[in-house]
C-alpha positions in Angstrom: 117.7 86.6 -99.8 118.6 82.9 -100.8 117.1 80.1 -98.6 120.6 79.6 -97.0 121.8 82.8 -95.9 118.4 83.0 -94.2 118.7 79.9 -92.2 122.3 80.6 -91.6 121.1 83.9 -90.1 118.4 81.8 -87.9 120.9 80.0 -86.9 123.3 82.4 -85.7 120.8 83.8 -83.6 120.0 81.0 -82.0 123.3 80.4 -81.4 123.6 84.1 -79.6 120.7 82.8 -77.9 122.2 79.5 -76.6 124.6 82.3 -74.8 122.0 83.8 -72.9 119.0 81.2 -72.4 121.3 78.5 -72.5 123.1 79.5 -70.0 120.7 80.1 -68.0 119.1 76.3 -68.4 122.7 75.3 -67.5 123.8 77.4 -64.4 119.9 76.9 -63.0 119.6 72.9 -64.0 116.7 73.5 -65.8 117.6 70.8 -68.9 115.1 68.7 -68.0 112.5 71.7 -67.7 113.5 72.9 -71.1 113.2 69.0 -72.5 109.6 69.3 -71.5 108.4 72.2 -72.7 109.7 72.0 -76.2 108.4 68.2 -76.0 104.8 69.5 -75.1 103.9 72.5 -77.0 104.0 70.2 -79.8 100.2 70.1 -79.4 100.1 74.0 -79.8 101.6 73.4 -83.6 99.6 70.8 -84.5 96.2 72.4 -83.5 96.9 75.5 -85.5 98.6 73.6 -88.2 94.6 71.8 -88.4 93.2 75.4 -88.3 95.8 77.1 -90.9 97.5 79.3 -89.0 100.6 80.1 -87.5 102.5 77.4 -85.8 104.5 79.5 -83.9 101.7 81.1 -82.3 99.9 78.1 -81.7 103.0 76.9 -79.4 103.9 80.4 -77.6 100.2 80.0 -76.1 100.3 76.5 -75.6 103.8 76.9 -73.6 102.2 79.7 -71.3 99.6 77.7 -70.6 102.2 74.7 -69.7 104.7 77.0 -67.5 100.9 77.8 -65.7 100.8 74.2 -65.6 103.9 73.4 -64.0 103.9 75.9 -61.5 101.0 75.4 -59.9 101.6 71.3 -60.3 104.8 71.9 -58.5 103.4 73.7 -55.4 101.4 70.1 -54.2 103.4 69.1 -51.7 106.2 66.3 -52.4 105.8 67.1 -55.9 108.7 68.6 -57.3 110.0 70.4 -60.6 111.4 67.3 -62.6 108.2 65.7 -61.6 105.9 67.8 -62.7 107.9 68.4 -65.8 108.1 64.8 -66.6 104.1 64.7 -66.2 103.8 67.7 -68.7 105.9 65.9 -71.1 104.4 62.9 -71.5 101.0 65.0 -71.7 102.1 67.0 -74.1 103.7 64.7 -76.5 100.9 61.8 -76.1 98.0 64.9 -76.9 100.3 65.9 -80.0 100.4 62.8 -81.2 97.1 62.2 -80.8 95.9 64.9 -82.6 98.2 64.4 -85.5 96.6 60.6 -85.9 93.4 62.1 -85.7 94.1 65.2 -88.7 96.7 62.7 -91.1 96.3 65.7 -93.9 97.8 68.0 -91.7 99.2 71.1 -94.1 102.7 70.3 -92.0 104.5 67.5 -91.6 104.3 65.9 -87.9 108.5 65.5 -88.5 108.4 69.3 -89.1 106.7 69.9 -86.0 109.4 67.3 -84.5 112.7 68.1 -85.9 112.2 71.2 -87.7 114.3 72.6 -90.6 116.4 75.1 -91.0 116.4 75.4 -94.4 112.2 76.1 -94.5 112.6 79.5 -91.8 111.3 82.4 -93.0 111.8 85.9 -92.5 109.0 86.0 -89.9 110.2 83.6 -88.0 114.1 84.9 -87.6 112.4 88.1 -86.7 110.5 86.1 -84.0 114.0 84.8 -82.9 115.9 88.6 -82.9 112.9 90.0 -80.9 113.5 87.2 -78.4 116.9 87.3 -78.0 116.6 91.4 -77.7 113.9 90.6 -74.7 116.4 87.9 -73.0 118.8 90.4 -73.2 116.9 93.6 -71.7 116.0 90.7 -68.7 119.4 89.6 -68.2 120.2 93.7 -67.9 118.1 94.0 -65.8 117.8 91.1 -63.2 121.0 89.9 -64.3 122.8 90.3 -60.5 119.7 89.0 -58.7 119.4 86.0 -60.9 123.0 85.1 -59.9 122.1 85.9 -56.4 118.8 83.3 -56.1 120.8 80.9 -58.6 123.7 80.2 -55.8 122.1 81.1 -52.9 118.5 81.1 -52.8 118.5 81.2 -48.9 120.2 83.9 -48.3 118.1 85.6 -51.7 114.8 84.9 -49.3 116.7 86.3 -46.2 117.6 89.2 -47.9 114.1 90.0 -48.4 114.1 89.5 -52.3 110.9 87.8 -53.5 111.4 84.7 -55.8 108.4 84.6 -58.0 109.7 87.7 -60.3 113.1 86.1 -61.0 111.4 83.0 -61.4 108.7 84.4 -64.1 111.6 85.9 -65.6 114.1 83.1 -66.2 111.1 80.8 -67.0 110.0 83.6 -69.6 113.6 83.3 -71.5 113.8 79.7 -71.9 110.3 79.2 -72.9 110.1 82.1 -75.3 113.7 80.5 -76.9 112.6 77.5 -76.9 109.5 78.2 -78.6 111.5 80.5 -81.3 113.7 77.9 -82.0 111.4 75.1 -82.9 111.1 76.2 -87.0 114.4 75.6 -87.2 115.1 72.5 -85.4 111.7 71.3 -83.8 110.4 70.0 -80.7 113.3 67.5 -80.3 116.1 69.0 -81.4 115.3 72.6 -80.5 117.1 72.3 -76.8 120.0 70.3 -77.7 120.8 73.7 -80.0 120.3 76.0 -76.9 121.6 73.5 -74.1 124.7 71.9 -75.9 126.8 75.5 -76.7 126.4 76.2 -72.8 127.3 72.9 -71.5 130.0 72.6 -73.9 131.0 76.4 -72.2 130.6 75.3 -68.3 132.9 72.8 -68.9 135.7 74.7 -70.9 135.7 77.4 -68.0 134.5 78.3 -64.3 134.9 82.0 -64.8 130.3 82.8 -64.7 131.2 85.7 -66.7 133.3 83.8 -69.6 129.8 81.3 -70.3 127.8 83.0 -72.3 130.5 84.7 -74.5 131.8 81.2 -75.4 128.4 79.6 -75.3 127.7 82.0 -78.1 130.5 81.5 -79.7 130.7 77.6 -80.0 126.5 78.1 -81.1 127.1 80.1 -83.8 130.0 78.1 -85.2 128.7 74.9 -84.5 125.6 75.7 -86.0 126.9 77.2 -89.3 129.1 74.0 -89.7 126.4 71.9 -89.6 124.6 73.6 -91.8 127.3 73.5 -94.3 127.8 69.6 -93.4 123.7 69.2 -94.5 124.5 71.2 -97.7 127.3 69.5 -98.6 126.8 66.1 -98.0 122.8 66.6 -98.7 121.1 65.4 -95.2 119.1 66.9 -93.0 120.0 70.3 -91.8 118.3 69.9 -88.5 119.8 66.4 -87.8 123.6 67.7 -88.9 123.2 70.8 -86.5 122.2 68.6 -83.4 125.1 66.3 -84.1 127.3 69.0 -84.7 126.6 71.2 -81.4 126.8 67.7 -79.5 130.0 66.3 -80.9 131.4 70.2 -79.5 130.4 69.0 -76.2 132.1 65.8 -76.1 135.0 67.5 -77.4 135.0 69.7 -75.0 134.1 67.1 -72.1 136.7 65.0 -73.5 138.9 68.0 -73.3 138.4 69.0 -69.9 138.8 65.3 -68.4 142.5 64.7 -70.0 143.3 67.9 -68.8 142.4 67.2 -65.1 143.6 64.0 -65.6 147.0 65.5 -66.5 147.1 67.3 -63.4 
């Protein structure tokens, strides 16, 4: 299997992805959440880049250890989520950095760790990708209707006698697990704008819940095989053209939407 047709297969599971994690960042406003975390694992890749071994393991464990992190941070009172996300971050980042200055032989590249590329995926890690996509889908299937429930009305969720904490462990499960799967590809940096920008792009086109993650996946998957024929083409980074690419979709979109309300 050629180079290309692998990381056009990456990508087109991250774009099915971007339909169900994405979504979820979206509809739960947890952008800034998802920004963090793919921000501060990069410590995770750069320790077991230092030791030889797999990168991808290396930030899996050091994202659990950060969603730990965040949620007990966030129950100290007048603390909040996008503050103790914003505290992570900087952590996180300022640590990887650190130890990347400290270990300049590294066997990766610090911009790998950073941007990724999707033309260097292997066939381990789009089976890391399918098996997390599989998972996000068995969750949605299963806590699907309660997630909506505690998404719109977390009151009444609580009233109703649900607890929180499962449907919060499993929507914080999804993203982190995607955005983790998604940094070989396109990194620490660009990694969310790849599962974020295909469901923005989607909440705006419609207001129909069930319509999101259908065209979310759609507008991933397309958008994410046209930048990486743009990279191939034009000979620029694959990563860099996919970002751009996803991102000009949801100002065309945004764009979109206004002149048609405007119209009104």
């Amino acid at each position: 299997m050629s180079y290309f047709t692998l990381a056009s297969i990456e990508i087109a599971l991250l774009g099915l992805l971007s339909g169900v994690a994405g979504t979820l960042i979206v509809l739960r406003r947890r952008s800034f959440f998802a920004v963090a975390l793919s921000h501060a694992t990069f410590p995770g890749g750069v320790v077991f880049a230092v030791l030889g071994w797999n990168l991808l393991i290396g930030q899996a464990l050091f994202a659990a250890v950060l969603v730990l992190a965040m949620t007990l941070l966030a129950r100290i009172p007048g603390q909040g989520r996008q503050v103790t996300s914003g505290v992570v971050l900087s952590f996180g980042f300022a640590l990887g950095t650190l130890l990347a200055a400290l270990n300049p032989g590294l066997g990766v590249p610090v911009e790998a760790l950073l941007v990724g590329s999707p033309l260097s995926v292997t066939t381990g890690d789009v089976a890391a990708t399918a098996g997390v996509l599989v998972a996000a889908l068995a969750c949605v299937a299963v806590f699907g209707r309660r997630i909506l429930f505690h998404t719109f009305d977390p009151v009444g969720f609580a009233a109703a006698g649900f607890r929180t904490w499962p449907i919060e462990l499993a929507v914080t499960g999804v993203i982190a697990a995607s955005v983790v799967v998604a940094m070989p590809a396109v990194g620490a940096i660009l990694g969310v704008a790849v599962l974020i920008a295909p469901a923005a792009a989607a909440r705006v086109l419609t207001q129909r819940l069930e319509w999101i993650p259908l065209i979310a996946a759609v507008l991933g998957i397309g958008g994410g095989i046209a930048g990486l024929w743009i990279s191939r083409e034009f000979s620029i980074a694959a990563g860099g053209s996919v970002g751009l690419v996803l991102t000009a979709i949801f100002l065309i979109c945004a764009a979109f939407r206004a002149i048609k309300v405007t119209a009104r």
